[in-house]
Backbone and ligand atoms as CSV (ligand in chain L), in Angstrom:
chain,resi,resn,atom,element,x,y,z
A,1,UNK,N,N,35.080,112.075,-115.940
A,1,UNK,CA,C,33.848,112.660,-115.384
A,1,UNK,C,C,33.415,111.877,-114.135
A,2,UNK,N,N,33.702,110.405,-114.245
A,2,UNK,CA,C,32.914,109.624,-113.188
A,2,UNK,C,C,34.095,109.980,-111.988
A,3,UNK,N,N,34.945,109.953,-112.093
A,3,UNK,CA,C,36.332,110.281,-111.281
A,3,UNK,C,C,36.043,111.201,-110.246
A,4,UNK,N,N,35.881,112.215,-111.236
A,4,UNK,CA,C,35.107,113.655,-110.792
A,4,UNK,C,C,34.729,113.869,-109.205
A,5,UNK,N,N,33.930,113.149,-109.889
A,5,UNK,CA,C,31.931,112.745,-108.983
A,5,UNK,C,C,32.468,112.230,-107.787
A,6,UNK,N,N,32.908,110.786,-107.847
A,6,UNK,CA,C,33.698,110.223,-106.540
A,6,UNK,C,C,34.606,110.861,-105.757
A,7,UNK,N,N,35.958,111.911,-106.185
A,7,UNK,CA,C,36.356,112.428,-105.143
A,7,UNK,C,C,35.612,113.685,-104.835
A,8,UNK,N,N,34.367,113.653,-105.564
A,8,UNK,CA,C,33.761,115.308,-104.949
A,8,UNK,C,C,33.028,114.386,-104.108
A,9,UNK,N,N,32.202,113.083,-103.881
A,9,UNK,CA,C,31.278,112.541,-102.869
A,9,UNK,C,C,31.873,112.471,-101.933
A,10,UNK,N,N,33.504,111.838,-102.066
A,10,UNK,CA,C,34.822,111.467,-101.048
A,10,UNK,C,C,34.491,112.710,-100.044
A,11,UNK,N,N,34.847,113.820,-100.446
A,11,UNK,CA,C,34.933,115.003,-99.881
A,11,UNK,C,C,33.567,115.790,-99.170
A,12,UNK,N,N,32.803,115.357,-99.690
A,12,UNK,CA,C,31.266,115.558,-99.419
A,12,UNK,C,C,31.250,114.992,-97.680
A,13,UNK,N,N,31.488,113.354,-97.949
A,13,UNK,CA,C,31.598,113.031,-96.845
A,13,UNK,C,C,32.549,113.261,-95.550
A,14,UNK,N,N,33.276,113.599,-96.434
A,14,UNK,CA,C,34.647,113.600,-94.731
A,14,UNK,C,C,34.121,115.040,-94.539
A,15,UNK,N,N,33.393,115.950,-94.756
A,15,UNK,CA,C,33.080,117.403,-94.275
A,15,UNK,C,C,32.033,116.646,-93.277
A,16,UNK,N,N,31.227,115.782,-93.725
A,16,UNK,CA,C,29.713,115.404,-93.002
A,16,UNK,C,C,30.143,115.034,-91.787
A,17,UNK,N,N,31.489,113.949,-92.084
A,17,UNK,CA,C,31.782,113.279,-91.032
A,17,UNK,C,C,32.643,113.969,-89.835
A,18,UNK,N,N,33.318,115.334,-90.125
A,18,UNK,CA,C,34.085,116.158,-89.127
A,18,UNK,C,C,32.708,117.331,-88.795
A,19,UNK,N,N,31.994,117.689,-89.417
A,19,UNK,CA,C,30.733,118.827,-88.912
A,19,UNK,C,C,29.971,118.090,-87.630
A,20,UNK,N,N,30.267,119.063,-86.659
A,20,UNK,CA,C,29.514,118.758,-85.351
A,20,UNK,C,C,28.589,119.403,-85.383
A,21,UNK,N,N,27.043,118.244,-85.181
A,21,UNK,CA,C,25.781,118.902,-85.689
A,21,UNK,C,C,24.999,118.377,-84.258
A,22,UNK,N,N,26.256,119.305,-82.774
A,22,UNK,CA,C,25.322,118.693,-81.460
A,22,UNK,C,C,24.041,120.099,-81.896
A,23,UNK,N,N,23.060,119.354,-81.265
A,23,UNK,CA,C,21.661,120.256,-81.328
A,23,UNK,C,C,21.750,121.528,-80.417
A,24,UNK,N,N,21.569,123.047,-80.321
A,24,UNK,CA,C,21.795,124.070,-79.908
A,24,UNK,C,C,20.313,123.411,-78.898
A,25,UNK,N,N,20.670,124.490,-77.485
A,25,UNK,CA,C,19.458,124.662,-76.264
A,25,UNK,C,C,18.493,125.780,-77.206
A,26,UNK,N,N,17.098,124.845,-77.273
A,26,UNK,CA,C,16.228,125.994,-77.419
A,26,UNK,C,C,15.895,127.020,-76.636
A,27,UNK,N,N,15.469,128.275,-77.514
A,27,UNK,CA,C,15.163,129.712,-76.449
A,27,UNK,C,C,14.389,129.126,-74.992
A,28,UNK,N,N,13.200,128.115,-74.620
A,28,UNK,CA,C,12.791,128.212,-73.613
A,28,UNK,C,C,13.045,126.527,-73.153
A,29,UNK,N,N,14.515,126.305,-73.267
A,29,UNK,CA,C,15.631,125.688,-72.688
A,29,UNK,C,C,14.287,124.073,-72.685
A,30,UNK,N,N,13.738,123.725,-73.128
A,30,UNK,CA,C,12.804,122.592,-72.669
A,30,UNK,C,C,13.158,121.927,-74.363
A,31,UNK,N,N,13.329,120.840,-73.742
A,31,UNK,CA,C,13.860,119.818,-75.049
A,31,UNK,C,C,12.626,118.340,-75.304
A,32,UNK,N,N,12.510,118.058,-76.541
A,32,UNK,CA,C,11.795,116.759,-76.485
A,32,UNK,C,C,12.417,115.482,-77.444
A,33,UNK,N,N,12.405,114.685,-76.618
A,33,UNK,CA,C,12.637,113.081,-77.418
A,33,UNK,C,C,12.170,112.406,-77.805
A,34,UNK,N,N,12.359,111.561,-78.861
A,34,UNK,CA,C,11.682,110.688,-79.342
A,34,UNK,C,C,12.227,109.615,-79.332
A,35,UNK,N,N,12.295,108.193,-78.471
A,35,UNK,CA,C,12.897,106.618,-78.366
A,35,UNK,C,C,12.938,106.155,-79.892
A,36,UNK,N,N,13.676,106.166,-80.732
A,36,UNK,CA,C,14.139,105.726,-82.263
A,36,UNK,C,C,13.709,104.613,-82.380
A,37,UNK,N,N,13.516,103.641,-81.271
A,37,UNK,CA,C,12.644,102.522,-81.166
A,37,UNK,C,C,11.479,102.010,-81.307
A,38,UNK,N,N,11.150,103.660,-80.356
A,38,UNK,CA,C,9.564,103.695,-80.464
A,38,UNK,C,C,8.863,105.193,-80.543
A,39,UNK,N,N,9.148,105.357,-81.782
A,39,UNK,CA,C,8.832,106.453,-81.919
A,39,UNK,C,C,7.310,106.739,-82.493
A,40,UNK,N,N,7.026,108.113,-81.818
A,40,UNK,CA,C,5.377,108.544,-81.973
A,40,UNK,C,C,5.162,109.161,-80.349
A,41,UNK,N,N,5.680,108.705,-79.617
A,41,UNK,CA,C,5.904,109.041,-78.365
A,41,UNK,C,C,7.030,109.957,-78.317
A,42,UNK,N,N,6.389,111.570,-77.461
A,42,UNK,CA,C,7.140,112.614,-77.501
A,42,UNK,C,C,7.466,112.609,-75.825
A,43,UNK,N,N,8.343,113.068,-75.437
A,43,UNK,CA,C,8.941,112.694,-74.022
A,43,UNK,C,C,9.907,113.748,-73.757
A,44,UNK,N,N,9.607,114.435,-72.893
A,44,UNK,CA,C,10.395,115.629,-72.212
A,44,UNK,C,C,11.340,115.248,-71.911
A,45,UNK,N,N,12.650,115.848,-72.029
A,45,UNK,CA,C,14.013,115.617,-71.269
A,45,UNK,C,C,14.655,116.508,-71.202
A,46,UNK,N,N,15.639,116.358,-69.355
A,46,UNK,CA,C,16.567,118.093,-69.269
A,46,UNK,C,C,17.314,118.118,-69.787
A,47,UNK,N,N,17.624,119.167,-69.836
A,47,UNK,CA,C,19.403,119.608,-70.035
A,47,UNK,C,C,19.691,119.414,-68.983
A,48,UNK,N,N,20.994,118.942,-68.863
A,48,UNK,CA,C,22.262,119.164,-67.733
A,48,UNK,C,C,22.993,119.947,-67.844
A,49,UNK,N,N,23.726,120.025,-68.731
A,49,UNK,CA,C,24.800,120.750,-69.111
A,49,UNK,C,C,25.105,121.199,-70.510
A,50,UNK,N,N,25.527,122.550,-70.674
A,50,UNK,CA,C,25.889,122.680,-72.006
A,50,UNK,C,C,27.156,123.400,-72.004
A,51,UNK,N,N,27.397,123.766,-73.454
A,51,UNK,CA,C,28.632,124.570,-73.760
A,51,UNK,C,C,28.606,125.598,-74.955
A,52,UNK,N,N,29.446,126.358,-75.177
A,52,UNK,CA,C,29.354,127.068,-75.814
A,52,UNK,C,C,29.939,126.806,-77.575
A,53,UNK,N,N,29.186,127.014,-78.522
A,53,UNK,CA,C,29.996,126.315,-79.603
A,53,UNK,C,C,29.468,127.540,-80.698
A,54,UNK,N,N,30.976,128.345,-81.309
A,54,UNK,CA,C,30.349,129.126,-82.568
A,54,UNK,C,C,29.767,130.226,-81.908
A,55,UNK,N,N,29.893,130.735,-80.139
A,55,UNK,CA,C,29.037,131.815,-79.363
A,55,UNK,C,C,27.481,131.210,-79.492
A,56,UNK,N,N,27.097,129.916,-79.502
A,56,UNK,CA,C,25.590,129.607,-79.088
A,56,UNK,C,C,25.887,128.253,-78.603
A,57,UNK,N,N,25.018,128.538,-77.596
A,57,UNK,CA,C,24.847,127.360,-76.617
A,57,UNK,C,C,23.991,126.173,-77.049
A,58,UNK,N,N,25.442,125.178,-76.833
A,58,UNK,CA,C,25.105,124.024,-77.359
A,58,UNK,C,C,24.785,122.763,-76.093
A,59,UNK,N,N,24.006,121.946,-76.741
A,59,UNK,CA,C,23.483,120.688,-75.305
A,59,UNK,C,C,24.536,119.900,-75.760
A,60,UNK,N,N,25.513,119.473,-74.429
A,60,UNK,CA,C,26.625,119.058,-73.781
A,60,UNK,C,C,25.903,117.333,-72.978
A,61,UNK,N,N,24.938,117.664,-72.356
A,61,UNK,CA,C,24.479,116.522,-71.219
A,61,UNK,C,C,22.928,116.960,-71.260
A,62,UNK,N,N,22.101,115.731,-71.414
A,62,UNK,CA,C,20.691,115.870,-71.718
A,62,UNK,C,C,20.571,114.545,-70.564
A,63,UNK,N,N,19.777,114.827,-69.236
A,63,UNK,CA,C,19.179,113.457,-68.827
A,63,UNK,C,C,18.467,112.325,-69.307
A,64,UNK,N,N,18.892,111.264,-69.500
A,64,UNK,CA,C,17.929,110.085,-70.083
A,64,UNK,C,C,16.377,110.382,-69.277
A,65,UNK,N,N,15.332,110.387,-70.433
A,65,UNK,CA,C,13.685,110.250,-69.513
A,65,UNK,C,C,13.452,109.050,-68.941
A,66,UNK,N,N,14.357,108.055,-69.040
A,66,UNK,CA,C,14.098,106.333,-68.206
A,66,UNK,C,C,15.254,106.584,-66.785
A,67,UNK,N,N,16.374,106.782,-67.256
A,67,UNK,CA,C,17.407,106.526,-65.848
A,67,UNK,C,C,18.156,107.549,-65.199
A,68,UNK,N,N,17.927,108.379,-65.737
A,68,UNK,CA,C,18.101,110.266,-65.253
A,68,UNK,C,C,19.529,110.167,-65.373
A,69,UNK,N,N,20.562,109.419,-66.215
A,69,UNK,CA,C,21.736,109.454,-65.822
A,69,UNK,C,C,21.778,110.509,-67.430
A,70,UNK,N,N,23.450,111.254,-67.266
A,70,UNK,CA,C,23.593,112.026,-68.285
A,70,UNK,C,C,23.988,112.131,-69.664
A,71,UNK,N,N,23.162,112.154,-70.824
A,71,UNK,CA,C,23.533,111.287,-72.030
A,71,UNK,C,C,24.304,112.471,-73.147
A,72,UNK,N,N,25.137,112.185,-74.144
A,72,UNK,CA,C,25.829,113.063,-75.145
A,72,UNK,C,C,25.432,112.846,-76.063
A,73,UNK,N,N,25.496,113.276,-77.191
A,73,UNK,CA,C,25.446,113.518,-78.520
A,73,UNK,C,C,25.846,112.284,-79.184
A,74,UNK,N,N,25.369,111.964,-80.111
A,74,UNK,CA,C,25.961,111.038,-81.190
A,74,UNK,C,C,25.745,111.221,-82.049
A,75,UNK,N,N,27.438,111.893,-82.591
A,75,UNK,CA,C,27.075,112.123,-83.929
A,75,UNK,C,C,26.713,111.359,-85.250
A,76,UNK,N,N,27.122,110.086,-85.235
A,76,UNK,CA,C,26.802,108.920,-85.841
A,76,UNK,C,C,25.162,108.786,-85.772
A,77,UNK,N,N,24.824,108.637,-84.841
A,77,UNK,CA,C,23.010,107.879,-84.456
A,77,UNK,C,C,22.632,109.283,-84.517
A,78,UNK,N,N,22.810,110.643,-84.743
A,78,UNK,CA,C,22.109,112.157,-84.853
A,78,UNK,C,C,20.986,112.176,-83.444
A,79,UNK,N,N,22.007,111.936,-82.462
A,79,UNK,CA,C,20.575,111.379,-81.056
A,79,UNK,C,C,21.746,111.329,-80.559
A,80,UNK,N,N,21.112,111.498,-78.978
A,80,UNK,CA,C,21.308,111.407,-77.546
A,80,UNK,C,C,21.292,109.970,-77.187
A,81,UNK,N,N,22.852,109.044,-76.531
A,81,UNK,CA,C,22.417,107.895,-76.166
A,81,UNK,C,C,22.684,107.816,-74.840
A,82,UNK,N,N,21.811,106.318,-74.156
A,82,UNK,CA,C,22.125,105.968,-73.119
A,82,UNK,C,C,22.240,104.764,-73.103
A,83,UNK,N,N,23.366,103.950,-72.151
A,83,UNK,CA,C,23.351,102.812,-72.034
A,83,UNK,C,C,23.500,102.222,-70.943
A,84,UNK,N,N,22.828,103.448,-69.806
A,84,UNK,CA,C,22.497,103.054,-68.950
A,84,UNK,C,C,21.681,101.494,-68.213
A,85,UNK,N,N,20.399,102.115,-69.283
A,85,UNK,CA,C,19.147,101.206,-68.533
A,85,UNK,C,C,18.979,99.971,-69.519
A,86,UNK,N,N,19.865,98.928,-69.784
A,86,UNK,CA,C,19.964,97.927,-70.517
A,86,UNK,C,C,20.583,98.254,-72.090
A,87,UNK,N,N,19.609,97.450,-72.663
A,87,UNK,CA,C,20.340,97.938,-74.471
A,87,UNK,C,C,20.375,99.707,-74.440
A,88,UNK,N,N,21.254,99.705,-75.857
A,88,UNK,CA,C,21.488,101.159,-75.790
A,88,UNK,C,C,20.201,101.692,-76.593
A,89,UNK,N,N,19.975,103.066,-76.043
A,89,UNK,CA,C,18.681,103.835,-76.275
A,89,UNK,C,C,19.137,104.465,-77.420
A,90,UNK,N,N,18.489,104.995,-78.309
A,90,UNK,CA,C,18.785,106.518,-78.958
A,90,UNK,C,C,17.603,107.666,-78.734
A,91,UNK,N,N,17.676,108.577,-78.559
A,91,UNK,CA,C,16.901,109.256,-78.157
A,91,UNK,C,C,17.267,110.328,-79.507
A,92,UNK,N,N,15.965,110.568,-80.273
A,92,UNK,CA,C,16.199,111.993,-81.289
A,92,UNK,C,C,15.483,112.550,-80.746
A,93,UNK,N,N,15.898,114.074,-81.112
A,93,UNK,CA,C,15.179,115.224,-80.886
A,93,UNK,C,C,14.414,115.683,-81.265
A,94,UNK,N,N,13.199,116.395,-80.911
A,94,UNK,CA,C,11.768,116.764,-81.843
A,94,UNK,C,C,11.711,117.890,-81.135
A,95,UNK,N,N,10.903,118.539,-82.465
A,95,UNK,CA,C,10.481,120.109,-82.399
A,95,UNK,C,C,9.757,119.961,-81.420
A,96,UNK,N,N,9.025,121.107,-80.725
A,96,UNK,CA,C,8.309,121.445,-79.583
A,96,UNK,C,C,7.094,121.923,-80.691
A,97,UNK,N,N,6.360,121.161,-81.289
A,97,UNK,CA,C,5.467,122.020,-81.961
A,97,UNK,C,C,4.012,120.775,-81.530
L,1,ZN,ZN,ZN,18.976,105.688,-69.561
């Protein structure tokens, strides 16, 4: 039974770990961040670039709100990094609400 359990978690994870969960462009294309650092502070940031994933458009390149350079996905940190402007940033994404 315990056997079980472990190669069903085994498997649980390697799906988690191959599922690309980049964040889709919202309908009115305006995105917000939150510094994982310092979060409570909501902070506008563009899109640059996207792509198409599954026929819906997915964010590809999001500008950092500190160094405007162009940041990707991490799927590990579930955030946008940069390591541009000194230590590395993470930037998560927040609803527009
Ligand atoms: Zn930056």
């Amino acid at each position: 039974m315990m056997e079980k359990y472990k190669i069903q978690m085994k498997a649980y994870r390697k799906k988690r770990m191959k599922e690309d969960n980049t964040p889709f462009v919202p309908p009115d294309r305006i995105v917000y961040v939150m510094d994982s650092l310092d979060p409570g502070k909501k902070i506008k940031a563009e899109v640059m670039t996207t792509r198409i994933k599954a026929q819906r458009e997915v964010i590809d390149t999001l500008a950092c709100p500190v160094c405007k350079n162009p940041m990707t996905w991490d799927q590990c940190w579930e955030g946008f990094t940069c390591n541009k402007h000194g230590k590395r940033a993470i930037y998560e994404m927040v609803k527009n609400q």
